[in-house]
C-alpha positions, 0 to 999 in steps of 0.5 A, a space after each residue: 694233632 695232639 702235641 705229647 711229651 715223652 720222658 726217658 726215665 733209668 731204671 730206677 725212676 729218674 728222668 734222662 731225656 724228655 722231647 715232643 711227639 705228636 699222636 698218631 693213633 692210641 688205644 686202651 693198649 698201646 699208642 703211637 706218635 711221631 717225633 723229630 729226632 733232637 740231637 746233633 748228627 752222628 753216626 750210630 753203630 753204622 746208622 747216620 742219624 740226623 738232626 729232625 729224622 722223623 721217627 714213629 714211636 709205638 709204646 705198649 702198655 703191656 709189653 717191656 719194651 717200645 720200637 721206633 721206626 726212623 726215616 731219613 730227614 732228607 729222602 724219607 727212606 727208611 733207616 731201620 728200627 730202634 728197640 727199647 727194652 723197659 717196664 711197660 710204659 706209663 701212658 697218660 694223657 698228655 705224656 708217656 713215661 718209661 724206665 729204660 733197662 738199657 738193653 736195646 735191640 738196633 735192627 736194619 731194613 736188611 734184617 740185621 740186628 744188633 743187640 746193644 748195652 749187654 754189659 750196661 743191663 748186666 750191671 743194673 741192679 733189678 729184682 730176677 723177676 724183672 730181669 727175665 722180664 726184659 730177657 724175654 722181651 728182647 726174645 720177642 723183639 728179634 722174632 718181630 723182626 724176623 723179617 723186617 718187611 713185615 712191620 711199619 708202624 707208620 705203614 700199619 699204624 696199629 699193629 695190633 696183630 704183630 705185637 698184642 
């Protein structure tokens, strides 16, 4: 496989996070890779995350914002998804560059969602238009996952007809 870097950017452009990924699939408009999860153990908003959870990553050139799906490191189950809201992400060759907009969307294999950093997206300064950019791409992501069972990036790998 292709081993990618994935850098973090805040929304003004500087960098907060990077980690490896490897691809899975690409088009003109969208890729997807997989990547272990880096940190420590800890719990978030009721999820257990893990040190080496597999996660599938999809970034869409178009769309404001990215969803990774994640899975149990141990008994591969799925835990549920994780959504960013953010520019369209950058994709090159070798790397896959967004600016987050610190809005996110936490979603449960039973269908429950969690909208987190409300307070946090309020308070970045961007220009009106972009601001209802990200508004209605949370919009978006919560109508995606209307019924959770529907989407698998890792089961339908290009999801094409779900998120184009």
């Amino acid at each position: 496989m292709n081993q990618l870097t994935i850098i973090k950017q805040n929304h003004l452009g500087n960098e907060v996070w990077r980690y490896p990924g490897e691809l899975i699939a690409r088009d003109k408009t969208q890729i997807i890779i997989s990547a272990k999860f880096t940190k420590d153990d800890f719990i978030f908003e009721g999820m257990s995350l893990k040190y080496h959870d597999l996660f599938y990553e999809i970034y869409l050139r178009h769309k404001w914002y990215n969803i990774f799906e994640i899975y149990d490191r141990d008994d591969g189950k799925l835990k549920g998804w994780y959504c960013n809201v953010t520019y369209p992400a950058l994709i090159r060759r070798w790397d896959i560059v967004y600016r987050d907009l610190a809005l996110d969307l936490l979603v449960f294999p039973d269908g429950t969602q969690k909208v987190l950093d409300v307070d946090e997206f309020e308070a970045i300064e961007i220009p009106s238009k972009d601001r209802h950019q990200a508004l209605m791409a949370l919009h978006e992501l919560k109508a995606i996952f209307q019924h959770p069972a529907d989407f698998r990036v890792q089961r339908d790998l290009v999801v094409r007809s779900r998120l184009i």
